[in-house]
Residue frames as qw, qx, qy, qz and C-alpha x, y, z in Angstrom:
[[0.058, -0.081, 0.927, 0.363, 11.84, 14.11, -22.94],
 [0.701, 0.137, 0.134, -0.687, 8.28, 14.39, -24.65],
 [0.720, 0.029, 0.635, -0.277, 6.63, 10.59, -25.58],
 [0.199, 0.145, -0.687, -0.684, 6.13, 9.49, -29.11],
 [0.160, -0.094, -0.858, -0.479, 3.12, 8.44, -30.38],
 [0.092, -0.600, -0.672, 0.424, 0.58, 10.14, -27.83],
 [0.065, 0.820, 0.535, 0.192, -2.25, 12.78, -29.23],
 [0.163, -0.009, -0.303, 0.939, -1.38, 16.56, -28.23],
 [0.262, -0.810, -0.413, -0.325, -4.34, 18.14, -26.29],
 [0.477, -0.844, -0.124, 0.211, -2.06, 19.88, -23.84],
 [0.475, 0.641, -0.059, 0.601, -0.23, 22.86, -24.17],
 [0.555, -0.459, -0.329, 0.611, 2.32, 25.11, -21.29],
 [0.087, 0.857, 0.157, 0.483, 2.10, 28.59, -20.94],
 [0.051, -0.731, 0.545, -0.406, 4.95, 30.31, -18.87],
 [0.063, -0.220, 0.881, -0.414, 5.15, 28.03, -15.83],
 [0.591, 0.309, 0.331, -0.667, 1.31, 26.96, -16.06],
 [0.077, 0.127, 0.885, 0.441, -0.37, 23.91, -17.84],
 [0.477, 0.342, -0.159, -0.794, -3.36, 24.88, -20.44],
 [0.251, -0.044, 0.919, 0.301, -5.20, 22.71, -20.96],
 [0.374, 0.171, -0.199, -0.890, -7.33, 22.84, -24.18],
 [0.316, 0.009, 0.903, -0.290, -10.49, 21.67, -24.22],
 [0.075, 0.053, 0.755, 0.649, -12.47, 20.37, -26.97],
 [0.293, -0.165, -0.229, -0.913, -16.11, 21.37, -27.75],
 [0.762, -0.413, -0.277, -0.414, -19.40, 20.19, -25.63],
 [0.645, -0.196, -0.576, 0.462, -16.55, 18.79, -22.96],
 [0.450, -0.879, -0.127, 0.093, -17.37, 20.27, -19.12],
 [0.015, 0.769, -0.528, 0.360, -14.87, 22.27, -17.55],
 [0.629, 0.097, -0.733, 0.242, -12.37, 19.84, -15.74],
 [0.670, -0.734, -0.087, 0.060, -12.66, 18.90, -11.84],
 [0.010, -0.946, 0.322, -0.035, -9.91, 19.67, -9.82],
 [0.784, -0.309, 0.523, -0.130, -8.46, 16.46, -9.94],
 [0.746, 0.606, 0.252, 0.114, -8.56, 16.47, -13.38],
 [0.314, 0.899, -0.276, 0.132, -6.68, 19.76, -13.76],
 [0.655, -0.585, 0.473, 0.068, -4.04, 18.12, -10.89],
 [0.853, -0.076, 0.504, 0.116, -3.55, 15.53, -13.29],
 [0.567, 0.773, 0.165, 0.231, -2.79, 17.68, -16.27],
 [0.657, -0.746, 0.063, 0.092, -0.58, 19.24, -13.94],
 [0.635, -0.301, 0.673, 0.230, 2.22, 16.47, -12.98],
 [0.687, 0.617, 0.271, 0.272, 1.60, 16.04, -17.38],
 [0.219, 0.880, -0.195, 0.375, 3.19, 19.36, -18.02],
 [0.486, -0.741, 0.456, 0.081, 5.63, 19.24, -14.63],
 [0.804, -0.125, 0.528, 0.242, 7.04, 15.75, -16.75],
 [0.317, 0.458, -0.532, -0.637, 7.04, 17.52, -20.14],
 [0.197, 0.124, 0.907, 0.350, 4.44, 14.97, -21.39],
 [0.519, 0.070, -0.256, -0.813, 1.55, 15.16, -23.93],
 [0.211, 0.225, 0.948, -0.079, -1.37, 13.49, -23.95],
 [0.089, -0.406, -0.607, -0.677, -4.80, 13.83, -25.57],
 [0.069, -0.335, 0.145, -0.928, -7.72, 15.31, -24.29],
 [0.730, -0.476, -0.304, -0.385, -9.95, 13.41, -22.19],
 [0.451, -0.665, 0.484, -0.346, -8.86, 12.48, -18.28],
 [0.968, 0.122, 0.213, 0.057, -8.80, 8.77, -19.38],
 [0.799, 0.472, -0.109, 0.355, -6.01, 9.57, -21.60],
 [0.211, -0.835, 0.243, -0.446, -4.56, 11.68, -19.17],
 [0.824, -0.404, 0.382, -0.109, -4.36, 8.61, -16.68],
 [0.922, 0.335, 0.033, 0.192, -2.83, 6.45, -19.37],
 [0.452, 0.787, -0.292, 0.301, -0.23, 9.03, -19.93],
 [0.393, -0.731, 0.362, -0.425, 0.48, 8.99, -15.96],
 [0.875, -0.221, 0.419, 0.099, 1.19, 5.23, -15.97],
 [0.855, 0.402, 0.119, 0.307, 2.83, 5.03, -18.55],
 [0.254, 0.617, -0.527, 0.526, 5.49, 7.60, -16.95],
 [0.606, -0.594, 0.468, -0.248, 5.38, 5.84, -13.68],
 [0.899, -0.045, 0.422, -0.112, 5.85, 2.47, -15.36],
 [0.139, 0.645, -0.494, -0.565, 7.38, 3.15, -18.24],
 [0.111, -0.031, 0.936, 0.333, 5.41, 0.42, -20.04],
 [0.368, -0.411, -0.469, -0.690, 1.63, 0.56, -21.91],
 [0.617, -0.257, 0.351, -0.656, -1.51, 1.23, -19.10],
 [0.868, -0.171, 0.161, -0.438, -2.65, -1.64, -17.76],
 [0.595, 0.311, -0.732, 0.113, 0.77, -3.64, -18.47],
 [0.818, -0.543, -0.096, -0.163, 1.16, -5.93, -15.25],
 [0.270, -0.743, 0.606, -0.090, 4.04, -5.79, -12.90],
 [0.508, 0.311, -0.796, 0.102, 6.85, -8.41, -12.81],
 [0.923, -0.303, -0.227, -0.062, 6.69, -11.86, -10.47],
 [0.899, -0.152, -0.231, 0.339, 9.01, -12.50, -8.36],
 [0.550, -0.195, -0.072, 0.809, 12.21, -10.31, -8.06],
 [0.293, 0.834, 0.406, -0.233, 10.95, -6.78, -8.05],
 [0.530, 0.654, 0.199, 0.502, 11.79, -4.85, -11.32],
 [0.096, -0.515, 0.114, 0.844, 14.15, -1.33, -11.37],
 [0.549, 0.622, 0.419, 0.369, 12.81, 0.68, -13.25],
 [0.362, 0.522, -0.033, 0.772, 14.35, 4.21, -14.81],
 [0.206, -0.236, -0.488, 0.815, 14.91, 7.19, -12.10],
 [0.274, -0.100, -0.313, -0.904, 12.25, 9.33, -14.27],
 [0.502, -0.443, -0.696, -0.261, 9.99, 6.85, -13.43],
 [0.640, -0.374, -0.627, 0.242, 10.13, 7.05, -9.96],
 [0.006, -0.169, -0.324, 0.931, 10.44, 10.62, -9.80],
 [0.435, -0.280, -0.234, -0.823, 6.97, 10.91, -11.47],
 [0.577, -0.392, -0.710, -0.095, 5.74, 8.47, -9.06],
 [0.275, -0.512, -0.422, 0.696, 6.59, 10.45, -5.97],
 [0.140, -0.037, -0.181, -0.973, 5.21, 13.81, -8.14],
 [0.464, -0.270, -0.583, -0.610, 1.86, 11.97, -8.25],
 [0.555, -0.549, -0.587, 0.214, 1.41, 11.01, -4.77],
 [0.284, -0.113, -0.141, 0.942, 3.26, 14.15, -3.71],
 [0.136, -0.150, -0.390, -0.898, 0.20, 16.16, -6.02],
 [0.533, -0.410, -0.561, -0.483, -2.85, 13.91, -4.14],
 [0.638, -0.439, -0.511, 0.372, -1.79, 13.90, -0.64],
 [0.156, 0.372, -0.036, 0.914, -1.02, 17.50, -0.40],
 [0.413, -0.344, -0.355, -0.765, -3.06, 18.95, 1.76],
 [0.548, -0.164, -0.795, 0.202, -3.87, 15.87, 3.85],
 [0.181, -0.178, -0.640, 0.725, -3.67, 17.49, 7.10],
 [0.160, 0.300, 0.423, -0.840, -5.75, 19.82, 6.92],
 [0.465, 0.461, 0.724, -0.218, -8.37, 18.11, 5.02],
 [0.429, 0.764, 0.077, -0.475, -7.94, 19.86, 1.80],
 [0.305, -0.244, 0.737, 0.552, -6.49, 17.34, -0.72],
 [0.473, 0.339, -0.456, -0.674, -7.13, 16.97, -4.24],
 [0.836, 0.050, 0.434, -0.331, -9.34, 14.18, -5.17],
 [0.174, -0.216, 0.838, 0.470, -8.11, 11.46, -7.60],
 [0.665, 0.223, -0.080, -0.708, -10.67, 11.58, -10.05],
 [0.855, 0.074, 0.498, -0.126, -12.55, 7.49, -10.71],
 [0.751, 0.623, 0.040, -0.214, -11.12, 7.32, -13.98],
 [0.353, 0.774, -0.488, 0.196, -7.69, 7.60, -13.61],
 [0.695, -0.507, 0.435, -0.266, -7.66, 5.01, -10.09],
 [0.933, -0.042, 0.357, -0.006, -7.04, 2.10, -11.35],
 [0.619, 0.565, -0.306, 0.452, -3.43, 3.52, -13.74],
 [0.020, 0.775, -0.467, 0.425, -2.41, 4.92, -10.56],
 [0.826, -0.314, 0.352, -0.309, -3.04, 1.69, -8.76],
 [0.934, 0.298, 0.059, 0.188, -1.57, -0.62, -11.26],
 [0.364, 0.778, -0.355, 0.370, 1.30, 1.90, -11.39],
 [0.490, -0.661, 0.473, -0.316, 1.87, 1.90, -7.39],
 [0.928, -0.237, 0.278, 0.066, 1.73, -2.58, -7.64],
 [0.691, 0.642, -0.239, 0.232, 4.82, -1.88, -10.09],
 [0.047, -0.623, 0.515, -0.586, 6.41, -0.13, -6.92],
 [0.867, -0.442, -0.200, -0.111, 4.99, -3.47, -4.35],
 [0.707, -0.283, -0.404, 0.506, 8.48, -3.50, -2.62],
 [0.114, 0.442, -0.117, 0.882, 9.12, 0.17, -2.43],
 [0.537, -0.340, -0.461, -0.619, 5.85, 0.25, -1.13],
 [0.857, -0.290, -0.425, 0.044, 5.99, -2.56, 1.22],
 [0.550, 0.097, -0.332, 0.760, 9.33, -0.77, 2.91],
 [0.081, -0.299, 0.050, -0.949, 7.97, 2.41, 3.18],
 [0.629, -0.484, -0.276, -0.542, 4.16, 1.34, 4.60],
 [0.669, -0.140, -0.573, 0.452, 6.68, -1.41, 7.24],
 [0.091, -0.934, 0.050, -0.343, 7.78, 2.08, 8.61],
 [0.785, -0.231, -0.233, 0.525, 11.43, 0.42, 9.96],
 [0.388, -0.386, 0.111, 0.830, 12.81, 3.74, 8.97],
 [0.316, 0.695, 0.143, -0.629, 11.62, 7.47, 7.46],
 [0.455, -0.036, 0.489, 0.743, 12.72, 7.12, 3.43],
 [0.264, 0.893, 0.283, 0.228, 11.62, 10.34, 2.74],
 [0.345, -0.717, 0.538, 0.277, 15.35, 11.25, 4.73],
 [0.659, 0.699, -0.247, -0.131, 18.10, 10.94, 2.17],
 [0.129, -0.573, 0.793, -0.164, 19.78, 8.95, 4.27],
 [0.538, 0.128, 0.833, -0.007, 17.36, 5.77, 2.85],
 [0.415, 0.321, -0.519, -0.675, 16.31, 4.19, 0.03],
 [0.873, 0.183, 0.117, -0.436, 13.46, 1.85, -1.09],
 [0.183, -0.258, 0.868, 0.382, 14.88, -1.16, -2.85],
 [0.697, -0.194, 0.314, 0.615, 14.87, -1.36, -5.33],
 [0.316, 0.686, 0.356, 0.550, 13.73, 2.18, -6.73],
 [0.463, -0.014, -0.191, 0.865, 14.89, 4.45, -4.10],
 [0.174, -0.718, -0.480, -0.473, 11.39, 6.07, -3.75],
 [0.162, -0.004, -0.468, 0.869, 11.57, 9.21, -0.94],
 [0.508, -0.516, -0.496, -0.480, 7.98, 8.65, 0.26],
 [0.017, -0.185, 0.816, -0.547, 7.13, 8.74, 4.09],
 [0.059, -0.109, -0.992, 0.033, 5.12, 6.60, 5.45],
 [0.147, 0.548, 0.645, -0.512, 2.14, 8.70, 6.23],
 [0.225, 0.424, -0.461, -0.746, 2.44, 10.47, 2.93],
 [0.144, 0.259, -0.950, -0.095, 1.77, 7.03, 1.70],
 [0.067, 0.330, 0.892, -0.303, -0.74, 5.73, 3.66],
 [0.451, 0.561, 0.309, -0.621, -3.06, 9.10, 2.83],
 [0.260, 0.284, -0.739, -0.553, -2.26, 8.12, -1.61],
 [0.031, -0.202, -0.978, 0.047, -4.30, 4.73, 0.06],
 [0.236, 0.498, 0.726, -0.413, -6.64, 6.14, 1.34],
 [0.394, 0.442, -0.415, -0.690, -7.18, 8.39, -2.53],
 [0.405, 0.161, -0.739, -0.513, -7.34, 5.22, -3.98],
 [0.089, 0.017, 0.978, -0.189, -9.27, 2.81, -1.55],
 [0.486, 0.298, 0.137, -0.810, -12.55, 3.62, -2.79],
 [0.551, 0.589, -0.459, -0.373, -11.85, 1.97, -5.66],
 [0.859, -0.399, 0.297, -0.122, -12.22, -1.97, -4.84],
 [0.948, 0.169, 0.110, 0.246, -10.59, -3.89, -7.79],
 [0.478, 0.705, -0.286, 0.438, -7.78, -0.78, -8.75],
 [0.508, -0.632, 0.473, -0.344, -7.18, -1.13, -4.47],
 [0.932, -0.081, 0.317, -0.158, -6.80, -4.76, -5.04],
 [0.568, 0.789, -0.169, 0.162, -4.79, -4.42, -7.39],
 [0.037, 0.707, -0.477, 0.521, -1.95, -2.57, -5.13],
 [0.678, -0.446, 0.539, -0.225, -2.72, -5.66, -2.28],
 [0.986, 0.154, 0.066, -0.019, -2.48, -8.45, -4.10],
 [0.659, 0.603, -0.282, 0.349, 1.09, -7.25, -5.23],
 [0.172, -0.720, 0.489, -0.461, 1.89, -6.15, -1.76],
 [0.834, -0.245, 0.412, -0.275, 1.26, -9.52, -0.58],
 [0.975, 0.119, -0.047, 0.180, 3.30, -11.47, -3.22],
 [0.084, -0.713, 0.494, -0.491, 5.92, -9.05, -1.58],
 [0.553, -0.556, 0.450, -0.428, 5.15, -10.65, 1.68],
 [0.989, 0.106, 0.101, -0.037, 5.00, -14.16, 0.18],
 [0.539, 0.682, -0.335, 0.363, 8.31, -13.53, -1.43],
 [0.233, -0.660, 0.497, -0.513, 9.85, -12.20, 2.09],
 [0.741, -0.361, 0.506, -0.255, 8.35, -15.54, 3.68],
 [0.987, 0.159, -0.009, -0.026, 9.72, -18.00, 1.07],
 [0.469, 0.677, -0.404, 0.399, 13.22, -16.61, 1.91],
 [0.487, -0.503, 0.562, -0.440, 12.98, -17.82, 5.46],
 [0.469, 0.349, -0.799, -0.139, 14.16, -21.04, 6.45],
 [0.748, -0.356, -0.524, -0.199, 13.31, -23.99, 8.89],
 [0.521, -0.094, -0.566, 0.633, 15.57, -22.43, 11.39],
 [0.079, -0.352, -0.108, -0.927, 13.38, -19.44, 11.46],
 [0.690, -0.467, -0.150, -0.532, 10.20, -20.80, 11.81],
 [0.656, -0.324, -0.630, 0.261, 11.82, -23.33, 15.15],
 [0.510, -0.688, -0.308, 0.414, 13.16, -20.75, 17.36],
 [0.070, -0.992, -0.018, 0.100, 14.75, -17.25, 18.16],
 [0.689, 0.492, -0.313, 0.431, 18.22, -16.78, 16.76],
 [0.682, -0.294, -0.335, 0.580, 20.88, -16.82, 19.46],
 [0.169, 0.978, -0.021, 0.121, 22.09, -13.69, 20.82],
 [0.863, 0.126, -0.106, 0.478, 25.68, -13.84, 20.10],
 [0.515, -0.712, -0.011, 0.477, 28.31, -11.55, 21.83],
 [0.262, -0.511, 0.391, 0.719, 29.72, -8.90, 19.39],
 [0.195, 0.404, 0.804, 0.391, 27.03, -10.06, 16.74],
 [0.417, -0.035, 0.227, -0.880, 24.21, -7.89, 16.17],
 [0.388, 0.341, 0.816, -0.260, 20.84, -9.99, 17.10],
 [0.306, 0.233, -0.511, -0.769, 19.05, -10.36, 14.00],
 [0.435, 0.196, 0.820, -0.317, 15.64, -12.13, 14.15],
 [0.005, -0.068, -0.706, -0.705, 14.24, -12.61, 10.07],
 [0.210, -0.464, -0.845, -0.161, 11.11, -14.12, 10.83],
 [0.257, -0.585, -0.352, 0.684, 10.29, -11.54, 13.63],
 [0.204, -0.195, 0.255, 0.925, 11.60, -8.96, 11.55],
 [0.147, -0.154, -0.718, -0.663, 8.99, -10.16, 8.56],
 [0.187, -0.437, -0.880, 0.017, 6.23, -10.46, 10.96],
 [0.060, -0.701, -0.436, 0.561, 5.91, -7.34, 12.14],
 [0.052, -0.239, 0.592, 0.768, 6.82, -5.44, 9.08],
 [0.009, -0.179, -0.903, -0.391, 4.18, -7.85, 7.42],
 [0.236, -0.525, -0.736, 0.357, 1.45, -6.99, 10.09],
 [0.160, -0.518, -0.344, 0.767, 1.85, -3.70, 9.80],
 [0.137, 0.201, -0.535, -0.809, 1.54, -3.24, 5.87],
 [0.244, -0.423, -0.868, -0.093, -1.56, -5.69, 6.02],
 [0.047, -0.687, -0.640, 0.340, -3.44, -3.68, 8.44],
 [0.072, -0.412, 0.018, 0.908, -2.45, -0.47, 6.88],
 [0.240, -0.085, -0.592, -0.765, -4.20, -1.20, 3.58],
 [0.211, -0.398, -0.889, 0.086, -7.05, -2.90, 5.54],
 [0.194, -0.476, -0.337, 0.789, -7.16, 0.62, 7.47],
 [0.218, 0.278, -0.265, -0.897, -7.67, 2.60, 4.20],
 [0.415, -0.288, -0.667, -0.547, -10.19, 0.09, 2.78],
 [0.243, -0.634, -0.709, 0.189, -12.40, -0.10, 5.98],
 [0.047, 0.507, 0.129, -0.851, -12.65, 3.50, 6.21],
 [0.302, 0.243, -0.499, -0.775, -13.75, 3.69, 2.62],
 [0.320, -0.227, -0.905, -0.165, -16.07, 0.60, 2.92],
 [0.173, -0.482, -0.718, 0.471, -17.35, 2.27, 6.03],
 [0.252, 0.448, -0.019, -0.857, -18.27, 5.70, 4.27],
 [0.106, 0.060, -0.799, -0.589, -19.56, 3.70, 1.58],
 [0.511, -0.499, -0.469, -0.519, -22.42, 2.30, 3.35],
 [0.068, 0.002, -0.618, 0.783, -22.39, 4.24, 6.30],
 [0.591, -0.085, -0.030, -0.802, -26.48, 4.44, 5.77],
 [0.842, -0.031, -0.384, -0.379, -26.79, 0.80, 5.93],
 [0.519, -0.595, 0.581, -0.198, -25.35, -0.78, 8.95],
 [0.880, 0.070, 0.469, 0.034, -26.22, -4.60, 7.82],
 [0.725, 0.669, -0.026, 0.162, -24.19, -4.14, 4.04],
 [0.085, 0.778, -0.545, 0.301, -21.04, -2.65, 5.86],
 [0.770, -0.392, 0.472, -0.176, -20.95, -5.54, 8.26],
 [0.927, 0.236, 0.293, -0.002, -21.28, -8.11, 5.38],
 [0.423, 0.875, -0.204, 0.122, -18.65, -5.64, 3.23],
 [0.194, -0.765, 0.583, -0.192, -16.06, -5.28, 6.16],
 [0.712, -0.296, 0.625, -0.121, -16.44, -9.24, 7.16],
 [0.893, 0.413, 0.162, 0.080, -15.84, -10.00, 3.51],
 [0.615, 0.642, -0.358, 0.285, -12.56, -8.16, 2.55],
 [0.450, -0.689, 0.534, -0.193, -11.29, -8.74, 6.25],
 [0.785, -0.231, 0.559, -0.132, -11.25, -12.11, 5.04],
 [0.699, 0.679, 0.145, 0.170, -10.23, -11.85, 1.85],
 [0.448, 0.664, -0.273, 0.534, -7.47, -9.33, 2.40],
 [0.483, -0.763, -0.047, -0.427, -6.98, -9.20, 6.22],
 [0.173, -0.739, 0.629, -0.165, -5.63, -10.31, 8.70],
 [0.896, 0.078, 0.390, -0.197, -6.77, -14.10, 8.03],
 [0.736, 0.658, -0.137, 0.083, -4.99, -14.04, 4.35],
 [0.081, 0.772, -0.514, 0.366, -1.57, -12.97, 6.62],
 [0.743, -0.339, 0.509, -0.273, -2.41, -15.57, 8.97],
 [0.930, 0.297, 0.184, -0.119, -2.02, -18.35, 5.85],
 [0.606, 0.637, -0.377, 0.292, 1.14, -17.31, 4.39],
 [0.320, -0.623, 0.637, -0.322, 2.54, -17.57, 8.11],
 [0.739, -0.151, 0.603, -0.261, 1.22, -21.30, 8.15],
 [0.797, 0.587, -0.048, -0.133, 1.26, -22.12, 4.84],
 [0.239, 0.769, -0.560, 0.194, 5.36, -21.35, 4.97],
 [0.566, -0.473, 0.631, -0.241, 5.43, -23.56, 8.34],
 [0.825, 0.028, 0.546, -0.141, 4.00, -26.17, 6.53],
 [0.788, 0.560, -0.249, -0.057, 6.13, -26.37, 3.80],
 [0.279, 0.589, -0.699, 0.294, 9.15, -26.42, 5.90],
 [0.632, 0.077, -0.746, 0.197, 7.80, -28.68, 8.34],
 [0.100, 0.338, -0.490, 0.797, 8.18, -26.77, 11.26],
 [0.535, -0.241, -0.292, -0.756, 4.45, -27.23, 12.18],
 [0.827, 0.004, -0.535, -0.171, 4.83, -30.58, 12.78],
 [0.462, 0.249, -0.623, 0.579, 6.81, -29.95, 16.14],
 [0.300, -0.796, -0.467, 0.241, 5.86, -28.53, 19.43],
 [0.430, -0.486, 0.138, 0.748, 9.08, -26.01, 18.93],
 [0.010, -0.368, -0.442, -0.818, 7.58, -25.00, 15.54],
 [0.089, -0.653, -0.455, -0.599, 4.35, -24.34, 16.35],
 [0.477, -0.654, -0.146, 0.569, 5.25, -22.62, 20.09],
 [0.181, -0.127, 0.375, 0.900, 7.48, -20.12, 16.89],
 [0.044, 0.449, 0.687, 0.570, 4.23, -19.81, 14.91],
 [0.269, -0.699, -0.651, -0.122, 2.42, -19.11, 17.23],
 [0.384, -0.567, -0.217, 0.696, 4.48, -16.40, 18.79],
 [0.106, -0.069, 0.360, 0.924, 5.29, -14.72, 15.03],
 [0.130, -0.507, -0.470, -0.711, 1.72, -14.32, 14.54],
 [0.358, -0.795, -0.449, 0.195, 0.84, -12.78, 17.65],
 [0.348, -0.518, 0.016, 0.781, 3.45, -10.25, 17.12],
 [0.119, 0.234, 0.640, 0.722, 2.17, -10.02, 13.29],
 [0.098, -0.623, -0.695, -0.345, -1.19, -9.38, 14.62],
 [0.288, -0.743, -0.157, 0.584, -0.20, -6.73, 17.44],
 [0.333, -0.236, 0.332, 0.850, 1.34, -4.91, 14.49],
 [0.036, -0.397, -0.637, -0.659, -1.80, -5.35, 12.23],
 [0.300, -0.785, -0.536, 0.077, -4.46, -4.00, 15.05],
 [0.323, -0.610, -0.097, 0.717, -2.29, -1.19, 15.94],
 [0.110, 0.006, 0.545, 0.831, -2.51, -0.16, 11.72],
 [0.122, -0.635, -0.747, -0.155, -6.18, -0.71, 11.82],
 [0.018, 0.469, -0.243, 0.849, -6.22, 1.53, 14.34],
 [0.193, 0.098, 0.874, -0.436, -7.61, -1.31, 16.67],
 [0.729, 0.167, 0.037, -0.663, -10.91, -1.12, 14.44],
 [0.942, 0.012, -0.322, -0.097, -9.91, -4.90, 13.70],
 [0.398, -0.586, 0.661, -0.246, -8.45, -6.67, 16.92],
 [0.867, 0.118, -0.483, -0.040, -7.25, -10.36, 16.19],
 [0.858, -0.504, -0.086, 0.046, -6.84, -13.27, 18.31],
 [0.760, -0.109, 0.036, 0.639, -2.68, -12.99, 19.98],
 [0.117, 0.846, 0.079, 0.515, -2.97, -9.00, 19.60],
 [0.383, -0.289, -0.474, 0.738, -1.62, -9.08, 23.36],
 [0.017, 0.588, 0.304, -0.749, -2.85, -5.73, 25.20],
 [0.106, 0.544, 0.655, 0.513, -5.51, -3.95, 23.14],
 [0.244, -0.032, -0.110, 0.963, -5.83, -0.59, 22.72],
 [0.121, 0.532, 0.200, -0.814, -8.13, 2.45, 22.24],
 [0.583, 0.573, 0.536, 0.213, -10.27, 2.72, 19.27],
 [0.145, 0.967, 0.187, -0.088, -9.35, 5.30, 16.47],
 [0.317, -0.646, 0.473, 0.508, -5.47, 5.83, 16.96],
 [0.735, 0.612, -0.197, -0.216, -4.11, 5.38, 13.39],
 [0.734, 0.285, -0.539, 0.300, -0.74, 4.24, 14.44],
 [0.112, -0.824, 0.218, -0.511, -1.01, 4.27, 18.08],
 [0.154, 0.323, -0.884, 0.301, 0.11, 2.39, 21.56],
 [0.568, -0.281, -0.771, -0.058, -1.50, -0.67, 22.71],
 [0.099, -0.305, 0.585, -0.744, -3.41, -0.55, 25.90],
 [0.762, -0.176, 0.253, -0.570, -6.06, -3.46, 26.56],
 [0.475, -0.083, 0.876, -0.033, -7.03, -7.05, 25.66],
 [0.706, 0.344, -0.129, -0.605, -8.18, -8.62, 22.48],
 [0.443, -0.122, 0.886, 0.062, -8.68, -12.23, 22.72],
 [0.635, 0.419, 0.629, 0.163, -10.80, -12.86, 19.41],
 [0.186, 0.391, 0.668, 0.605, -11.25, -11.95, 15.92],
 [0.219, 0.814, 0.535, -0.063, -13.31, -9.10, 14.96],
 [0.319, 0.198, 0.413, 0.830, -13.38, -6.48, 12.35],
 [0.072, -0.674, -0.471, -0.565, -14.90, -2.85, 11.96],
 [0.382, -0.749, -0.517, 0.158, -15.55, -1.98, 15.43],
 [0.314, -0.538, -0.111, 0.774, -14.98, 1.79, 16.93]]
């Protein structure tokens, strides 16, 4: 199915996309050509600059103009097409990974593929949790059925974390995920542990949402402090101030509010038995976020603290305060 109303500047030859390129314009990067690619793999046109390229690329993940802004609240379905070109595009920049030889996402085009991903904030949010692989075909995302695994994923972040506001983007939406998740918990949550009931299975929401929450929080944190830390890795004092701003801004502090915030709408706060519950779900929230970090931020209730460096690895010390960056 080819678009209406988009420019041709790209033509297919046998299995191969051509792409033609207009006078005094360089020769594309390889990031570029990547992106011209996944164009031709979808059977779409687009014009000839990398800008229009991007457009074209959101506008098959999203299936709505660039820069259109995801839905509030319940997350949208959109069309299967969509969502296979979203896994083609992450699939196309994460190649590689391992062995250090992925295609770059060229600056121009970050901030469609960002806006595209916050379209996908619960997919997203499932898949980064890591309860279960859904890149097996034996799961599915809700509510687009995306076959991403989680570490697939996590390197697409770290393509785009460079890139503060199109990275910001993709949190902010993951977080009214999380907000969502906590406004569906009730006041029996936040008092105490659900019974375990004989022939039931033990099902603990709040629990569930904390760690889950924790772990998608520190992952994106992970991919922007790595990218904040190559930024100004020549200045020590600017990376401090950098890291100790979006730690607080998008960290593990912001995750900490929506945990209290929630208490205190329902009350729960106001108890000793609430806040004894609070105080447990964000110590398990925050063991979950330090262990994503890869212990380079260690918050207060992290219980046993670990090794620096692991990306997703097992706890093994103490961290009794706050702090962000380190290792």
């Amino acid at each position: 199915m080819r678009r209406t109303g988009i420019i041709v500047a790209l033509a297919t030859a046998t299995a191969a996309a051509a792409v033609l390129f207009w006078p005094g314009e360089d020769a594309p990067s390889q990031g570029s050509e990547a992106c011209w690619s996944v164009l031709s793999k979808l059977d779409i046109e687009a014009s000839r600059t990398i800008r229009d390229c991007g457009d074209a690329l959101e506008t098959a993940m999203t299936g709505e103009a660039p820069g259109h802004k995801p839905q509030e609240g319940t997350p949208r379905k959109l069309s299967k097409r969509n969502g296979e070109a979203l896994e083609l595009v992450i699939t196309t920049y994460t190649d590689g990974a391992a062995s250090a030889q992925v295609i770059p996402v060229p600056d121009e085009i970050k901030r469609n593929l960002a806006n595209a991903l916050a379209h996908y904030a619960s997919d997203t949010y499932q898949i980064l949790a890591g309860q279960v692989d859904y890149s097996d075909p034996a799961y599915s995302t809700s509510p687009n059925g995306i076959d991403i695994d989680a570490s697939v994923m996590s390197d697409f972040l770290d393509a785009l974390a460079d890139d503060e506001d199109s990275f910001g983007l993709v949190r902010n939406a993951i977080l009214s995920q999380i907000e969502n998740e906590l406004e569906d918990l009730e006041k029996p949550d936040f008092l105490s542990e659900p019974r375990d009931e004989p022939g039931k299975p033990y099902l603990d929401a709040a629990l569930g949402t904390a760690i889950s929450s924790g772990t998608t929080v520190g992952e994106l944190r992970r991919a922007r402090l790595n990218a904040l830390t190559r930024q100004h890795e020549n200045n020590d004092e600017t990376a401090k101030e950098a890291l100790s701003e979006d730690y607080e801004t998008f960290g593990f502090p912001r995750l900490r509010k929506l945990f209290q915030d929630r208490s205190n709408e329902l009350g729960t706060a106001e108890t000793n038995m609430g806040r004894e519950r609070l105080e447990n779900l964000l110590s398990e929230a925050a063991e979950a976020y330090s262990r994503s970090t890869g212990f380079k931020d260690k918050v207060a209730g992290a219980g046993p603290a670990p090794q620096l460096g692991a990306r997703r690895g097992v706890r093994t010390g103490v961290a009794p305060y706050d702090s962000f960056g380190e290792g």
